[in-house]
C-alpha positions, 0 to 999 in steps of 0.5 A: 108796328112802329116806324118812328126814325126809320122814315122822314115823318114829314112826307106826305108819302109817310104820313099819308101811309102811317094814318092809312095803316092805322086805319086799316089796322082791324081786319075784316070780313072782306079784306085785311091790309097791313105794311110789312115790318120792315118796310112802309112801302110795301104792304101785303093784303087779303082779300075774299073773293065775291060773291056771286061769282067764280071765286065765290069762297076764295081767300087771295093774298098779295103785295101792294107795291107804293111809290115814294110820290104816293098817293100822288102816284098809284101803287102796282098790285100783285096777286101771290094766291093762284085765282084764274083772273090774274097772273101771280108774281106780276103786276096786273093792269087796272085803273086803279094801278101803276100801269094806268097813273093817268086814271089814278085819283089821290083821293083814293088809297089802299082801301079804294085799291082793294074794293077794286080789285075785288069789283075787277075778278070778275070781269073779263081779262082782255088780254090785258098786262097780267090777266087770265081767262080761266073757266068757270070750273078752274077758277072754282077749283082754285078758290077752294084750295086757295083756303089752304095756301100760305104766304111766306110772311104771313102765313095761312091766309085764311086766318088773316080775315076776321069772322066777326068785324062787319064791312065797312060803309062804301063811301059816296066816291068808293061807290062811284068808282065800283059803279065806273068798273061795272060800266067798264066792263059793260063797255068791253063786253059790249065792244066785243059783241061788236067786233064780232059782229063786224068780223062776221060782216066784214068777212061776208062783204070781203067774200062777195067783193072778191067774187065780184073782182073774181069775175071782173078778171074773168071778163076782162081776161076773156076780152083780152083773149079775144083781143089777141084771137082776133088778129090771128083770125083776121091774118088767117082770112087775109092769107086765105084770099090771097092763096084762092085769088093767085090760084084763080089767077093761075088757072086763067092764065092756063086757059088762055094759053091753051086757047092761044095754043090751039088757035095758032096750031089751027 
């Protein structure tokens, strides 16, 4: 394919994009990459999914979307292929993509791009921009019809790999970047376990702190009753004595008149 007069040679956008492409021009057992006819900017790719894992068999296909700053700037992936990791038609979220350009390192380009999203399928999704959490089965089920599916530009996309070319090397920068996902993902899994943890201890504490307020509130309920009983009880007493002492006071005055009484009679 050429693009000679269609962009400026000078940029380092263009330049860098050119040599990529020839580069990559050779597909190969793991992935193939190549910019569309038309434009520079925007290329398509396939990839194999991993071994060892749920997509285990699968062939995905998708566009990489490159800004003019490339490789300054990282490029957004998208997956086209239903595959049960990622959302299709939607830019995902990884380190290596334009939601994260604080992680992007222009060292890396589209063949760094590719081994990471294939390093990141199987990784969990997190809720991330763009990720699914499919189960096993699902995704098994996915991979196998993804041999069938076909891309509106390129066609059937389990052609599009080559049988015979061997992967390339990984360099010493690839393999540190691949190494850095894993841990990652270690890091989420890990975090997680935690969460869950301190969920469980956060809940049985909170029980137990609201079964010490609940009865801190009762005691102090029961001391404001007996605070309000009190006085009533105090009242009741004070009216009783009053009561006995006037009827005490009543009949000795009817004694002493009826003495008085007789004794003048007399």
């Amino acid at each position: 394919m050429s693009f000679e007069g269609k962009y400026n040679a000078k940029s380092p956008a263009v330049k860098r994009l050119m040599r990529e492409a020839q580069e990559l021009h050779e597909a190969t057992e793991e992935y193939c990459a190549y910019p569309l006819e038309d434009n520079l900017f925007e290329w398509h790719f396939t990839v194999h999914g991993p071994p060892s894992t749920d997509f285990e068999g699968g062939i995905y296909h998708g566009r990489i979307l490159l800004p003019p700053e490339y490789p300054m700037k990282p490029p957004n992936i998208i997956l086209l292929t239903p595959n049960g990791r990622f959302e299709i038609n939607k830019k995902i979220c990884l380190s290596i993509s334009g939601h994260h350009p604080e992680t992007w390192q222009p060292s890396w380009s589209i063949r760094t791009a590719l081994l990471a999203l294939i390093a990141f399928m199987p990784t969990p999704g997190n809720g991330t921009i763009g990720s699914l959490d499919y189960s096993t089965e699902e995704r098994q089920q996915l991979a196998k019809r993804s041999l069938k599916w076909q891309c509106d530009s390129c066609g059937k996309i389990a052609e599009l790999l080559s049988k015979d070319a061997a992967k390339k090397p990984i360099t010493e920068e690839e393999q540190h970047m691949l190494d850095t996902i894993a841990l990652k993902a270690e890091e989420v899994s890990s975090t997680e376990n935690s969460f869950a943890s301190n969920t469980e201890n956060i809940t049985e504490n909170g029980l137990r702190q609201r079964g010490v307020q609940v009865l801190a509130a009762n005691n102090q309920t029961q001391e404001q009753l007996e605070v309000i009983v009190n006085p009533q009880v105090e009242t009741m007493s004070s009216s009783n004595d009053l009561f006995w002492t006037i009827l005490i006071a009543s009949l000795l005055s009817g004694i002493i008149l009826l003495v008085l009484r007789r004794l003048f009679l007399v």
